[in-house]
Residue, then its C-alpha position, 0 to 999 in steps of 0.5 A: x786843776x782840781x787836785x791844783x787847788x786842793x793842794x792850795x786850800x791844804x797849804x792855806x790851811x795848813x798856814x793858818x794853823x801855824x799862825x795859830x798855834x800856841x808857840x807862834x802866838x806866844x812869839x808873836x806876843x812876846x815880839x810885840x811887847x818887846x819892841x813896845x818897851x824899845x820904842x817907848x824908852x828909845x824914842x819917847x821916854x829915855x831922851x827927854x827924860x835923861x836930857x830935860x828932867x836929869x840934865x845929862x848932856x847929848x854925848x851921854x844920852x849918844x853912848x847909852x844908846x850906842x851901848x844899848x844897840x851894840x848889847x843887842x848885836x853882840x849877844x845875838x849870836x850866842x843867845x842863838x846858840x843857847x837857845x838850840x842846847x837850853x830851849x826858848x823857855x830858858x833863854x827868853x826867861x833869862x834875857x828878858x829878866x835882864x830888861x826888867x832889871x834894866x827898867x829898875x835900874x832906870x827907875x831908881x837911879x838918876x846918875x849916868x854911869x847907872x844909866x849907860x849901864x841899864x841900857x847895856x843891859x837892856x841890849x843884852x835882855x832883848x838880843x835873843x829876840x830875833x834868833x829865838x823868833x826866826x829860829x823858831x818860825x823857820x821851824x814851824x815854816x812847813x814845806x819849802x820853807x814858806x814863811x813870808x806869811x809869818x814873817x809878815x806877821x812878825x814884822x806886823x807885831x814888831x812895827x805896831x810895838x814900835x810905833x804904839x810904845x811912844x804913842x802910849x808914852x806921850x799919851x801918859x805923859x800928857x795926862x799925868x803932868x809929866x809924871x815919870x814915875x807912872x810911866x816906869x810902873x807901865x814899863x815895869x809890868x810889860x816886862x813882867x808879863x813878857x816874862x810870864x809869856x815867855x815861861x810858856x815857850x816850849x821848854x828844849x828845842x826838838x829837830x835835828x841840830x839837837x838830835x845831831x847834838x845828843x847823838x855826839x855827846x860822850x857817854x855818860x861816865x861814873x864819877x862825881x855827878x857835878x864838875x865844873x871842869x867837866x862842864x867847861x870841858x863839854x861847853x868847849x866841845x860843844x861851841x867847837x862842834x857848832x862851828x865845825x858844822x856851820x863852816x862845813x855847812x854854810x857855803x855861801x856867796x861873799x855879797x851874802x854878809x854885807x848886803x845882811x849889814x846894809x838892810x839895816x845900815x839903811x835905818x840906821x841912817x835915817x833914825x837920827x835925823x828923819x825928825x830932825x829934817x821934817x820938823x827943821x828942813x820941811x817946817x812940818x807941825x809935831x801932829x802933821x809929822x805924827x800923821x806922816x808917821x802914821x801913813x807910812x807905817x801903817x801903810x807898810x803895816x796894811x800890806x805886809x801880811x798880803x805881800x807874805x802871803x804873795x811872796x811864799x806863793x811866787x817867791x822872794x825874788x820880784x818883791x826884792x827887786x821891786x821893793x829896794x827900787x821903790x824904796x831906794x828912788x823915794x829916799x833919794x828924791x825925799x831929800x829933794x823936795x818940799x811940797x807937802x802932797x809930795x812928801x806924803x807920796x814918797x813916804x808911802x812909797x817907801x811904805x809899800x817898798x818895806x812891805x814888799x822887802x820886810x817879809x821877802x828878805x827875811x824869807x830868802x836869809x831864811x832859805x839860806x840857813x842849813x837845818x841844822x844848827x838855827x839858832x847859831x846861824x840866825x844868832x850870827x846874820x842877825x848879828x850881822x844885819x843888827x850892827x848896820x844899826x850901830x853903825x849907821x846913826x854915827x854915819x848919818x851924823x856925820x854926813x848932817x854936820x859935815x856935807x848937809x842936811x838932805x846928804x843922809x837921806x840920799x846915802x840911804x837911797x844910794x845903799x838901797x840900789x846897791x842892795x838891788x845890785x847885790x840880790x840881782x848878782x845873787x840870784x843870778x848865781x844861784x841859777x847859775x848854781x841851779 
């Protein structure tokens, strides 16, 4: 029993040492400030600013945003694969350059065609988020892979920058008469200090992928010191040889790839609609609404960090399995109801649901990953899971226009089991396996 709990005490403090270390804070950091600039242009600034100030119509503000998701998913997979050869250093600077450029685009311009474009290119500035952040948590992780406890404070920076971003925008708009310019100046220099950050990232990735990587490179030969041709040559071998690797290496079941597209297949439906329905359906005030918001994630913030730590203690499995039944009976029955107390209780429900399955799901695709080669393979899950986010908005808007306006929310419930029925065939197999 002694040496039992000394063994905990050294894996406590051996956690919040991780969680302190420079490289953890500073993606912590740059995650937080990241979601910061997303929530703030995505949700409150970019659509009342293209539809009420520069009258551009509802189709075009729907493709820029479709645009801008689909930049993110398309770039997640390389970026994680530039980030094994070039470090975090090279890959956050270059990309979150880009969404500086996307912030002067916005700021500078008025015509849509400009304005599609710039959040293409935020897309494009923010996709190496996730790989560099998972890819470089997997590695500090320790022992056994347990890392539910940093997942959930990743989760924490991502959700609080997400949800202040808006709240600081509204604020300022509020107090400055509606004046966008002040707001861009504030979004020009989050951008600037995310690429400061990032500059403190360690300069090459070190483990065994790039070992592996510098162990097969060829010789160096005499010759001219630069070639493009050579260069192209290697860039070849190189994406040849990661996907030799990953497809000798990742051996996985086949309910793995659409179950990553459906944990975020269940957002993507209600983020077009969740306003829409509580403000039209339900009658629920703009600051009743904002309350609403405040109890459910912050409640989802409130427990992540236990949850993480419980999750790395007793595994991913139970918190699964509780949190998509938790979630997936909440969203069914929220489109049922009208009562208001109800309407707050299933919320936190969901609330707890996603701080039970945020940190545990992140932590079980993490044990799924091989050593070698991270940032390709979080590169191409992250992809996969991202692109439930393209889809899912266009699905939910069919079902709103077409079967009615409660059909999205019960579709999201229904996803929610099916994740259930999918992570209970998983484990099974994998006992089996065992």
């Amino acid at each position: 029993m002694k040496q039992e709990r000394q063994h905990r005490s050294s894996n406590g403090m051996n956690e919040r040492r991780r969680l302190l270390s420079p490289f953890f804070i500073e993606l912590w950091s740059i995650v937080f400030l990241v979601e910061f600039l997303k929530g703030s242009l995505l949700v409150a600034v970019l659509p009342v600013y293209m539809g009420d100030v520069l009258g551009l119509t509802a189709g075009v503000i729907g493709v820029a945003f479709s645009l801008q998701y689909l930049g993110d998913n398309l770039f997640r997979a390389p970026s994680g694969w530039a980030a094994e050869r070039l470090g975090y250093r090279g890959t956050m600077a270059a990309a979150l350059a880009f969404t500086l450029i996307s912030v002067l685009l916005i700021t500078f311009t008025s015509g849509a065609g400009w304005l599609i474009l710039s959040c293409l290119v935020l897309g494009v500035g923010t996709s190496p988020l996730w790989p560099c952040v998972m890819t470089g948590t997997t590695e500090i992780s320790g022992p056994n892979n347990s890392n539910g406890a940093a997942m959930g404070t990743l989760e924490i920076a991502a959700l609080g920058g997400t949800g202040l971003g808006p709240i600081v925008m509204n604020y300022l708009l509020a107090h400055t008469s509606q004046n966008y310019r002040t707001i861009f100046l504030v979004l020009i220099g989050s951008s600037i200090v995310m690429i400061l950050i990032s500059l403190l990232l360690p300069g090459r990735v070190r483990g065994k992928a790039a070992d592996a990587n510098a162990a097969s490179a060829e010789p160096a030969q005499a010759g001219p010191p630069f070639s493009i041709n050579a260069q192209l040559r290697k860039l070849k071998r190189s994406v040849s040889g990661t996907m030799q690797y990953i497809r000798g290496t990742l051996k996985l079941s086949p309910l793995v790839y659409p179950s990553l597209f459906m944990q975020s297949f269940v957002i993507g439906l209600l983020s077009p609609v969740i306003t829409l329905y509580t403000r039209t359906e339900l009658g629920i005030s703009p600051n009743m609404y904002s309350l609403l918001l405040i109890v459910g994630g912050g409640l989802t913030m409130l427990a992540l960090i236990p949850f993480g730590k419980l999750v790395d203690r007793f595994g991913t499995r139970v918190f699964l399995n509780i949190g998509f039944l938790f979630a997936g009976c909440a969203l069914f029955v929220f489109a049922l109801v009208r009562s208001l107390p109800l309407v707050f209780l299933l919320v936190s429900l969901v609330g707890l649901g996603y701080a039970m399955i945020l940190p545990a799901w992140n932590t079980f695709v993490a044990g799924l990953v091989p050593k070698g080669e991270r940032g390709a393979v979080w590169g191409f899950f992250l992809t996969l899971q991202g692109s439930g986010m393209v889809v899912g908005p266009i699905v939910s808007g069919l079902l709103w226009d077409k079967l009615g306006h409660t059909v999205p929310f019960m579709a999201s419930g229904i996803v929610m089991w099916l994740l259930l029925l999918s992570h209970l065939t998983l484990t099974r197999r994998r006992d089996r396996t065992a």
